[in-house]
KOLLOTOR-726268 format. One record per atom (N, C-alpha, C, O, CB): x, y, z; atom name. Coordinates in pm, whole numbers, plus 50000, padded with zeros to 5 digits. Each point is the difference from the previous one (the first is absolute). Glycine has a CB too. Layout:
BEGIN
+-------+-------+-------+------+
!     X !     Y !     Z ! atom !
+-------+-------+-------+------+
!     X !     Y !     Z !   CA !
...
+-------+-------+-------+------+
***
This chain:
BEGIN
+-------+-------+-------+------+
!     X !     Y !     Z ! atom !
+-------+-------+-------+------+
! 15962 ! 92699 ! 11299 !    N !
! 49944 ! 49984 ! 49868 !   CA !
! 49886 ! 49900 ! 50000 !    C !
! 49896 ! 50010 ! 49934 !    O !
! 50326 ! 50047 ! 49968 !   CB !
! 49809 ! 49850 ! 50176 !    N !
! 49925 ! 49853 ! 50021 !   CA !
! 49876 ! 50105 ! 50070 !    C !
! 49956 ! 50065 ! 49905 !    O !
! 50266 ! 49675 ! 50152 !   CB !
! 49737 ! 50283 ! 50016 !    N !
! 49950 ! 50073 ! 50076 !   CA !
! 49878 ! 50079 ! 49961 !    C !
! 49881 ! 49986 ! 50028 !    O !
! 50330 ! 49999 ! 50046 !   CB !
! 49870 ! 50125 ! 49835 !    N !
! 49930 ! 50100 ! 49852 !   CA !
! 49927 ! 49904 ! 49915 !    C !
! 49881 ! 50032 ! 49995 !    O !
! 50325 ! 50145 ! 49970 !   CB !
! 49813 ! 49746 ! 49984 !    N !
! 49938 ! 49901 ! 49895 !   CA !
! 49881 ! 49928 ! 50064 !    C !
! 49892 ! 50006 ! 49943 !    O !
! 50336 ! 49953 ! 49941 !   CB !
! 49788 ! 49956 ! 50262 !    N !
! 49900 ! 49993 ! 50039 !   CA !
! 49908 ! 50096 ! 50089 !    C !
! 49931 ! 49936 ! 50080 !    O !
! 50179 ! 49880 ! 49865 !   CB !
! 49875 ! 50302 ! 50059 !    N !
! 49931 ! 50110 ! 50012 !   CA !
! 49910 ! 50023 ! 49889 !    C !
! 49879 ! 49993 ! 50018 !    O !
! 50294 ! 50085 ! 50111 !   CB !
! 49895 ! 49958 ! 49717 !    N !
! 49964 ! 49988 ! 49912 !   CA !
! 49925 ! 49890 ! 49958 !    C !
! 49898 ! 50023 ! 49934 !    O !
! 50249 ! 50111 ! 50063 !   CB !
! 49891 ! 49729 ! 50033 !    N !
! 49908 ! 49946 ! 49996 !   CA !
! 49807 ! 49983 ! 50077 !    C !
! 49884 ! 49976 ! 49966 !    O !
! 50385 ! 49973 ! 49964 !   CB !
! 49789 ! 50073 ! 50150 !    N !
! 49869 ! 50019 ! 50134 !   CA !
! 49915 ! 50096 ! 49911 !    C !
! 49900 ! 49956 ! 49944 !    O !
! 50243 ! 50040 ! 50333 !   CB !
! 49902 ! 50163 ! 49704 !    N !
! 49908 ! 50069 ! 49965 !   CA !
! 49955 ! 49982 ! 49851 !    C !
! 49887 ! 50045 ! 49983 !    O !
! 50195 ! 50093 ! 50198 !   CB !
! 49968 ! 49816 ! 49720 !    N !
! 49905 ! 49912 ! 49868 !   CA !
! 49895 ! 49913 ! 50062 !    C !
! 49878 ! 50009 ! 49994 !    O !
! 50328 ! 49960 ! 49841 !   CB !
! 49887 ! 49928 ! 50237 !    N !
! 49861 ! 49917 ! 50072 !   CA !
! 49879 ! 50080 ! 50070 !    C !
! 49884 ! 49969 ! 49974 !    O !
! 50291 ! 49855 ! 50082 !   CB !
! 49854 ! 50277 ! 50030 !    N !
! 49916 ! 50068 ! 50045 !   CA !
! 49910 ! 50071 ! 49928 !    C !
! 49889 ! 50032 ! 50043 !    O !
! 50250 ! 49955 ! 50092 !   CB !
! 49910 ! 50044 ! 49743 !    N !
! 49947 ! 50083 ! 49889 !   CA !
! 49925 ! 49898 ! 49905 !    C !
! 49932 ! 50067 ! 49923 !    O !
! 50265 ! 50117 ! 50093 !   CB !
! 49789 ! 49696 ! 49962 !    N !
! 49963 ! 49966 ! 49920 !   CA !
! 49871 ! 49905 ! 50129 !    C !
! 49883 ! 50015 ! 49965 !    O !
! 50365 ! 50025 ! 49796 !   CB !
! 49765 ! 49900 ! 50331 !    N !
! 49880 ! 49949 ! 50060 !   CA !
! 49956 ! 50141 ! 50027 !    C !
! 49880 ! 49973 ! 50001 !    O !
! 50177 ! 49778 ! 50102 !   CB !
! 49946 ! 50352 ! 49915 !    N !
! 49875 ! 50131 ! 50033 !   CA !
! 49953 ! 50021 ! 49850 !    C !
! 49880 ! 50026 ! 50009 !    O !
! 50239 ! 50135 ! 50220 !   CB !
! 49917 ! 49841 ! 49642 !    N !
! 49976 ! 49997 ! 49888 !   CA !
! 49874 ! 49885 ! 49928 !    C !
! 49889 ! 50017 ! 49950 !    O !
! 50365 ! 50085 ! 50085 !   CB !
! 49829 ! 49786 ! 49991 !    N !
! 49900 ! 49898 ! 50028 !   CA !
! 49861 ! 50003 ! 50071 !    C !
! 49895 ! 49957 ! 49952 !    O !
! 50305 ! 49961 ! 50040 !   CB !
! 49820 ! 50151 ! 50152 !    N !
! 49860 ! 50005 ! 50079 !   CA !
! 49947 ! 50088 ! 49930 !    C !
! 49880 ! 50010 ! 50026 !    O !
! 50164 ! 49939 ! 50197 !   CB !
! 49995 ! 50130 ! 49687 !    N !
! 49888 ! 50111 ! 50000 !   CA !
! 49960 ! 49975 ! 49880 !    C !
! 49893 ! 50043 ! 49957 !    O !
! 50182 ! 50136 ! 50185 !   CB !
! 49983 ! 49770 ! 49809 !    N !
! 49949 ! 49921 ! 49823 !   CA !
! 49864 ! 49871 ! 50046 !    C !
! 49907 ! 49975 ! 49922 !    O !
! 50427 ! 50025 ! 49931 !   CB !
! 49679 ! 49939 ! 50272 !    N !
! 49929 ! 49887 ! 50048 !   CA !
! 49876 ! 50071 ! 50072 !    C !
! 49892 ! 49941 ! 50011 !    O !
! 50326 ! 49892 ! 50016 !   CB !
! 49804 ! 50290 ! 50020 !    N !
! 49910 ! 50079 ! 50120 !   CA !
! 49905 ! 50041 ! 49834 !    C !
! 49888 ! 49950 ! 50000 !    O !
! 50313 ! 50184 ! 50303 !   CB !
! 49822 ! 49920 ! 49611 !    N !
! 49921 ! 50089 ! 49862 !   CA !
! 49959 ! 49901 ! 49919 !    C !
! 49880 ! 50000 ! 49974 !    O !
! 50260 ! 50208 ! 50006 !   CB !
! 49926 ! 49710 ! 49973 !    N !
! 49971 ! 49894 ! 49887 !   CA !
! 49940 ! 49845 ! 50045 !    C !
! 49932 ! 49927 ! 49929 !    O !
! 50275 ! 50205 ! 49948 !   CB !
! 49845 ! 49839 ! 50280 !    N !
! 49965 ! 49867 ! 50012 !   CA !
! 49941 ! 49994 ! 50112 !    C !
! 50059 ! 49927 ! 50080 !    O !
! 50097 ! 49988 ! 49797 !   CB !
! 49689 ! 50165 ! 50186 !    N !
! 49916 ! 50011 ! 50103 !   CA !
! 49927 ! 49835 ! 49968 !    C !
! 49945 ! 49948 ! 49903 !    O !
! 50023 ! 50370 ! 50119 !   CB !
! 50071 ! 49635 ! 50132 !    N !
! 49875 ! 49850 ! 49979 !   CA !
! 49903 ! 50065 ! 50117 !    C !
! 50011 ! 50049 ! 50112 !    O !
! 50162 ! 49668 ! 49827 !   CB !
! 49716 ! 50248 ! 49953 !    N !
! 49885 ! 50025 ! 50060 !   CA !
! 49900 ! 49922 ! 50093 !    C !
! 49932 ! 49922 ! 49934 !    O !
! 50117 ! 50185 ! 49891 !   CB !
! 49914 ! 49892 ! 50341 !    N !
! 49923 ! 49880 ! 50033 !   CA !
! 49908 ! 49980 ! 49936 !    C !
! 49989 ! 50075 ! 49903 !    O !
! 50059 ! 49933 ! 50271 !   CB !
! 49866 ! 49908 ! 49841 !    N !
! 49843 ! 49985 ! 49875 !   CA !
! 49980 ! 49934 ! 49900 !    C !
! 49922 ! 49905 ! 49995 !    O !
! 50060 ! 50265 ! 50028 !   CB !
! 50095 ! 49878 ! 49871 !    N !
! 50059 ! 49968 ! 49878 !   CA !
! 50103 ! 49889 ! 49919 !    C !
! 50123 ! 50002 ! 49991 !    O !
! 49815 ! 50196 ! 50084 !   CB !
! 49978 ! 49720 ! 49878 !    N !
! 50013 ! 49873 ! 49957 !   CA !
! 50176 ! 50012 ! 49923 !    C !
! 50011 ! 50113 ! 49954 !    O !
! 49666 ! 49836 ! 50009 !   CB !
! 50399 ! 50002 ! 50024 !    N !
! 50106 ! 50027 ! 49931 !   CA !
! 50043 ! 49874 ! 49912 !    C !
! 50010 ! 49893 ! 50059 !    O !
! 50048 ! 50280 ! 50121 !   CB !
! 49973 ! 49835 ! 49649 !    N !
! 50017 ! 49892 ! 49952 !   CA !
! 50190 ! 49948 ! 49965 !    C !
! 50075 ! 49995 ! 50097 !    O !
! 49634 ! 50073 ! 49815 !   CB !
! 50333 ! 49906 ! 49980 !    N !
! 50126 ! 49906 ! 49984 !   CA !
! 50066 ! 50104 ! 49988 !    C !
! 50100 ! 50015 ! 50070 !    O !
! 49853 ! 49770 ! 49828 !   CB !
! 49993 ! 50349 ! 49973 !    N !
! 50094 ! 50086 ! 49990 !   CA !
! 50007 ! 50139 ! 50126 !    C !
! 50093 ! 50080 ! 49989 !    O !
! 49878 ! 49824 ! 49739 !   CB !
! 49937 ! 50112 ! 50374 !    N !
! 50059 ! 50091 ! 50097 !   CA !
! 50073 ! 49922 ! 50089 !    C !
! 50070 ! 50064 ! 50078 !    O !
! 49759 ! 50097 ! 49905 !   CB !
! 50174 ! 49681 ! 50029 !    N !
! 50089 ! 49890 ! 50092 !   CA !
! 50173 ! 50023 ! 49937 !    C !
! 50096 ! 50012 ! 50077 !    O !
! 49661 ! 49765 ! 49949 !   CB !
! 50256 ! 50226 ! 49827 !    N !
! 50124 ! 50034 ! 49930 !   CA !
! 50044 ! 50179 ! 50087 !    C !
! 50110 ! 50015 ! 50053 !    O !
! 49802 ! 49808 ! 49653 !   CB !
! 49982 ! 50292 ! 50293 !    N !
! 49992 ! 50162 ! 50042 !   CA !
! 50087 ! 49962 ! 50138 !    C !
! 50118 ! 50017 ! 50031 !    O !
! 49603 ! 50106 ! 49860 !   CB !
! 50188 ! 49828 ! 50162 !    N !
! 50047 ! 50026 ! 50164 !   CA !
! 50087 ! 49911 ! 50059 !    C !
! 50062 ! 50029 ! 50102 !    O !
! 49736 ! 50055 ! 49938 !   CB !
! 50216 ! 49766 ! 49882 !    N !
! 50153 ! 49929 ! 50067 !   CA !
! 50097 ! 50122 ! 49946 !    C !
! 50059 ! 50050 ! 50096 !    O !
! 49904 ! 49634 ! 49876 !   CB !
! 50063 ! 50364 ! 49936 !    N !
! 50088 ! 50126 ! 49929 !   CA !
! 50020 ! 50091 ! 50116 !    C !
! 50114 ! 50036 ! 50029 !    O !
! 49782 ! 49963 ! 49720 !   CB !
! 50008 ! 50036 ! 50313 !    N !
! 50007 ! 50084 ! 50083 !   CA !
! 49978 ! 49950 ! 50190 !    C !
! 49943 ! 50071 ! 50082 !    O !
! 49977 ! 50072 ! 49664 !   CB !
! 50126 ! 49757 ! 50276 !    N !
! 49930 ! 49944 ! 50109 !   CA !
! 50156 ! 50110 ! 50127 !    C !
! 49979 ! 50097 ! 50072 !    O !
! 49851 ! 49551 ! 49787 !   CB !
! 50280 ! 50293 ! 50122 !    N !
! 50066 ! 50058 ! 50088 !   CA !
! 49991 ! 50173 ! 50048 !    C !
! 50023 ! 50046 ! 50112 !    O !
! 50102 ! 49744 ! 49792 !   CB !
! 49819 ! 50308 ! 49933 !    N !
! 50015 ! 50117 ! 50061 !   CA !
! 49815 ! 49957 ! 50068 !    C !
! 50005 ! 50031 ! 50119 !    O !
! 50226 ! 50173 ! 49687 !   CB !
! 49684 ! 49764 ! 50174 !    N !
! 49907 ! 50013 ! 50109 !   CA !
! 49997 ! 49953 ! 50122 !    C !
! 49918 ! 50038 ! 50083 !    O !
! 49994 ! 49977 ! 49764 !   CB !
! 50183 ! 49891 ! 50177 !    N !
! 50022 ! 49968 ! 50091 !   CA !
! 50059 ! 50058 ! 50125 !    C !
! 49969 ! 49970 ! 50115 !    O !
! 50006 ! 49906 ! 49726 !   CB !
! 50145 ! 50242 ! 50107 !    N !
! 50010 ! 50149 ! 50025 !   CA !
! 49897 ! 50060 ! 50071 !    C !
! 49981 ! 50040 ! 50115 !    O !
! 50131 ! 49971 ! 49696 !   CB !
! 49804 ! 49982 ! 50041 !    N !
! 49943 ! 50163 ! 50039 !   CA !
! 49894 ! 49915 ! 50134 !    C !
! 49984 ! 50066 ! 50103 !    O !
! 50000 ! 50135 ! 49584 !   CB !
! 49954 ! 49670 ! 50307 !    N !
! 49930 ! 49978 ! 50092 !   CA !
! 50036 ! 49963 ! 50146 !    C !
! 49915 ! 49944 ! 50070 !    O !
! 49987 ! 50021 ! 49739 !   CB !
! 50226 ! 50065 ! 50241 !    N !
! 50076 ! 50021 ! 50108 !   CA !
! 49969 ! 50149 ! 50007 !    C !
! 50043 ! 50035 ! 50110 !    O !
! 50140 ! 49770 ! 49871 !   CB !
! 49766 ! 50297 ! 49958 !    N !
! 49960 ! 50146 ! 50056 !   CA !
! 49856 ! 50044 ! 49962 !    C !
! 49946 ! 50091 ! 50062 !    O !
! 50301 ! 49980 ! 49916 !   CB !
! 49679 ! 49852 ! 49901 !    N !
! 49875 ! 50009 ! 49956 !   CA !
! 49910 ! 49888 ! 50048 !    C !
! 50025 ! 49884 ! 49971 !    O !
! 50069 ! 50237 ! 49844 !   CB !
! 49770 ! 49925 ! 50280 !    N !
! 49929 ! 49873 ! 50010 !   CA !
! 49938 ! 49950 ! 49880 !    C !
! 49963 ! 49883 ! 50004 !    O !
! 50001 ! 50174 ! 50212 !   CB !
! 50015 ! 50014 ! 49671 !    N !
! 49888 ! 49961 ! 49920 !   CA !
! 50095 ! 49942 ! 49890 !    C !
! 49926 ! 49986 ! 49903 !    O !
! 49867 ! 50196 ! 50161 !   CB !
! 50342 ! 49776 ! 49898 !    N !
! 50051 ! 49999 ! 49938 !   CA !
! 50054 ! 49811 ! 50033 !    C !
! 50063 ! 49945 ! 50090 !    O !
! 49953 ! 50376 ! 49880 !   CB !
! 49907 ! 49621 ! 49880 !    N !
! 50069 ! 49811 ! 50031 !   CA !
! 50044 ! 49997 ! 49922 !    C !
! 50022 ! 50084 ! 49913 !    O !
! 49862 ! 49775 ! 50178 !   CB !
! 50154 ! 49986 ! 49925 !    N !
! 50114 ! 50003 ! 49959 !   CA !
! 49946 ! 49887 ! 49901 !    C !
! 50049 ! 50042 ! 49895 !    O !
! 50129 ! 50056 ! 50309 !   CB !
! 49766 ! 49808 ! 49767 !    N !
! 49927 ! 49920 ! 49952 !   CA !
! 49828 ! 50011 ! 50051 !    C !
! 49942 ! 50010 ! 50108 !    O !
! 50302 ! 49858 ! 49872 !   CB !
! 49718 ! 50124 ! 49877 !    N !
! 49811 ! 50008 ! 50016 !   CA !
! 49933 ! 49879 ! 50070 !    C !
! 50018 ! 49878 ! 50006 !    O !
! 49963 ! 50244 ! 49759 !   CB !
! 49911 ! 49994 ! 50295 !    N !
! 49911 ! 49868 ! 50090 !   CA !
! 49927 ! 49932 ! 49904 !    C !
! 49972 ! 49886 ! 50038 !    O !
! 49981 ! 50231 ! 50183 !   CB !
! 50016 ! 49904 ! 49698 !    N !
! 49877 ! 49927 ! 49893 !   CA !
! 50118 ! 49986 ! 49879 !    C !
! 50068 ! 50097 ! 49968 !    O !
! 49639 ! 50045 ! 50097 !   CB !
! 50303 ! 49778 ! 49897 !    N !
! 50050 ! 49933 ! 49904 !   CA !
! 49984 ! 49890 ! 49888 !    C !
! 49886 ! 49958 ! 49984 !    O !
! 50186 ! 50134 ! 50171 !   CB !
! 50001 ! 49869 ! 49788 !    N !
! 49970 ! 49875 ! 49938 !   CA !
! 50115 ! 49942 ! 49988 !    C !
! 50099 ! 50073 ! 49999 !    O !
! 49720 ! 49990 ! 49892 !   CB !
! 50201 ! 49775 ! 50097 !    N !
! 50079 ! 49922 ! 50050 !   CA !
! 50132 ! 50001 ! 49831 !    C !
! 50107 ! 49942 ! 49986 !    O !
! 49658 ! 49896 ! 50242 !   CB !
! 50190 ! 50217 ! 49717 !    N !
! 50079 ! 50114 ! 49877 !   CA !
! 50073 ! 50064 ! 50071 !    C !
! 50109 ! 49963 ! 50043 !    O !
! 49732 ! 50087 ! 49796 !   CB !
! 50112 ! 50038 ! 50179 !    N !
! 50083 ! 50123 ! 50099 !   CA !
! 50072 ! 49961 ! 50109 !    C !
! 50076 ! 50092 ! 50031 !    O !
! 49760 ! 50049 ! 49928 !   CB !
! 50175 ! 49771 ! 50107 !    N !
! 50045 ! 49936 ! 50129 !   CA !
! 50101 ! 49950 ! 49884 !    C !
! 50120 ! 50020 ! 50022 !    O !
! 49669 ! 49914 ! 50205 !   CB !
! 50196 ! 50040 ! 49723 !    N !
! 50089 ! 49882 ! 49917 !   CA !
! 50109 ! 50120 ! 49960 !    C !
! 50080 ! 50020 ! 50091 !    O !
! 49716 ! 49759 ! 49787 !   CB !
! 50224 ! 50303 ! 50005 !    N !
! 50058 ! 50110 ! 49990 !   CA !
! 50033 ! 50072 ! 50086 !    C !
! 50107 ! 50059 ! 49986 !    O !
! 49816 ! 49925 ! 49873 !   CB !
! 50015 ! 50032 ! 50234 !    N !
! 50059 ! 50087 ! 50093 !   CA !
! 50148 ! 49945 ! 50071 !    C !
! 50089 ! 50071 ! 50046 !    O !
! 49651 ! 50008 ! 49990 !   CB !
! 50256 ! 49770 ! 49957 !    N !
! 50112 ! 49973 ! 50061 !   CA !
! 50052 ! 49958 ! 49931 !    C !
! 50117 ! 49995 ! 50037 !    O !
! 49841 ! 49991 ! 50122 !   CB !
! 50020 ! 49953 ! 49698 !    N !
! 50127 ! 50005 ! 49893 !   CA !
! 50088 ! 50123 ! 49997 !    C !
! 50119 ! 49998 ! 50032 !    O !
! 49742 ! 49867 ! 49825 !   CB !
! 50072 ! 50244 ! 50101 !    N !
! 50066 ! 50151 ! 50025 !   CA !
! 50113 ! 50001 ! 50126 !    C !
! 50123 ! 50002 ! 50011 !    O !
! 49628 ! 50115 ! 49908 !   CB !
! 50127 ! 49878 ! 50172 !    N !
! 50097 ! 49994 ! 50120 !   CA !
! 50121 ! 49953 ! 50005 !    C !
! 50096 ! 50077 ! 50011 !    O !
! 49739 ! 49910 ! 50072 !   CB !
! 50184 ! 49866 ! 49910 !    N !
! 50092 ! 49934 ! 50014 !   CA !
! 50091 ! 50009 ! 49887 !    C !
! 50116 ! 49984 ! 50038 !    O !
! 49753 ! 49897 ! 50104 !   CB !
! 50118 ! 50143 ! 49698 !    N !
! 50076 ! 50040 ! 49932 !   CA !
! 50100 ! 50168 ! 50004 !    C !
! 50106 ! 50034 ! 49947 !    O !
! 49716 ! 49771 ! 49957 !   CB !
! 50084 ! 50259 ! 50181 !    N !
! 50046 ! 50147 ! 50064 !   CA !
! 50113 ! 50003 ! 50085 !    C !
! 50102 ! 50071 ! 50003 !    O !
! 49677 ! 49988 ! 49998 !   CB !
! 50174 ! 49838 ! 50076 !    N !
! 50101 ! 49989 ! 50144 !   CA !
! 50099 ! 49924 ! 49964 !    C !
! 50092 ! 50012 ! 50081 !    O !
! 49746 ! 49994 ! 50095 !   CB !
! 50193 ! 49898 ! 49712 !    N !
! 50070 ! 49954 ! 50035 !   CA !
! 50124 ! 50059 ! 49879 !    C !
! 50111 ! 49948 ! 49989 !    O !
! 49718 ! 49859 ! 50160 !   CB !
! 50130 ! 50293 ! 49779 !    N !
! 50102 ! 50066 ! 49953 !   CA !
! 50069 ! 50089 ! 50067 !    C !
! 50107 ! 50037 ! 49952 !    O !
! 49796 ! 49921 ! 49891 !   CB !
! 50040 ! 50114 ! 50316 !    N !
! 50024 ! 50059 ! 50049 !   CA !
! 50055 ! 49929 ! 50085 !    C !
! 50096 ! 50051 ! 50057 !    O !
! 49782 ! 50089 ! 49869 !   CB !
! 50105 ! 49800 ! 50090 !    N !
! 50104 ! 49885 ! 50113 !   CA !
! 50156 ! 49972 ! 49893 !    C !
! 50112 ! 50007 ! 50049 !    O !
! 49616 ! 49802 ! 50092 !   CB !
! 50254 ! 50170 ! 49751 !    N !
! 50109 ! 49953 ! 49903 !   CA !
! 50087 ! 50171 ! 50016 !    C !
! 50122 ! 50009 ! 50008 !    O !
! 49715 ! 49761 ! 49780 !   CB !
! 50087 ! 50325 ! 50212 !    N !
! 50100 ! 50133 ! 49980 !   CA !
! 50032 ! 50028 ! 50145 !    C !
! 50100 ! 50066 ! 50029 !    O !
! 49791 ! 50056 ! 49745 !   CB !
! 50032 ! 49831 ! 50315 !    N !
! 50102 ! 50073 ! 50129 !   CA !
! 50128 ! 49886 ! 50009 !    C !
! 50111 ! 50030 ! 50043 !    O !
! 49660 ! 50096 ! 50137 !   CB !
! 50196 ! 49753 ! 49779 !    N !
! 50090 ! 49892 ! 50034 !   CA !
! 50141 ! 50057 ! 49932 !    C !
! 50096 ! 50030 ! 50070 !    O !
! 49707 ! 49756 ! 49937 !   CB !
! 50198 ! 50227 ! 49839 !    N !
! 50095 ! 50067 ! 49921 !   CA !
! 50080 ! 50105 ! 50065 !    C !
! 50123 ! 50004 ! 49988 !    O !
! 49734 ! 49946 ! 49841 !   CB !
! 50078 ! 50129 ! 50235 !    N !
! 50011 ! 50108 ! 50050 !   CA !
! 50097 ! 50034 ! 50113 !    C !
! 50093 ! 50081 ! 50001 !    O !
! 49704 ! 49906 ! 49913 !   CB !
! 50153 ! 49921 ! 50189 !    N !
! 50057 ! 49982 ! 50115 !   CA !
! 50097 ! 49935 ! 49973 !    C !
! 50108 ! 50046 ! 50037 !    O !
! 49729 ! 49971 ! 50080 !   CB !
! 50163 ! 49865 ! 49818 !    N !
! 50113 ! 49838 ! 50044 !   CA !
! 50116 ! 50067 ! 49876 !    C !
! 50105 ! 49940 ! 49975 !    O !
! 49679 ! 49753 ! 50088 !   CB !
+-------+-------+-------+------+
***
């Protein structure tokens, strides 16, 4: 039973980071070149792990912008770190 449940679990997880990438691959392309301000720094910390994904199989695909502003740097890792660390709080729940 123990077994079945975490199976079931795996494939939601599996189903929801491929869901994610492809919501991040259509909606959240960072572009080289292109200056990026506070609110695409809020876009793409949101989305930093599934690009991070997809850029383990896509070369053109980052994960954080080269041109930025120190806004966006800033958000990007508020996001971040407010992201991760709820996700750290649900596997912890989860597991322990």
């Amino acid at each position: 039973m123990n077994l079945l449940l975490n199976s079931a679990f795996l494939l939601r997880l599996a189903f929801t980071i491929f869901i994610s990438c492809l919501i991040a691959y259509f909606l959240c392309d960072i572009q080289s070149g292109i200056e990026y301000t506070w609110y695409s720094g809020i876009w793409h910390g949101l989305f930093a792990i599934p690009n991070l994904i997809l850029s383990l199989f896509f070369d053109d695909t980052h994960v954080k912008a080269e041109i930025s502003t120190s806004a966006y740097t800033f958000f990007w890792w508020v996001i971040l770190i407010i992201q991760n660390s709820y996700l750290v709080r649900f596997f912890m729940t989860l597991f322990l």
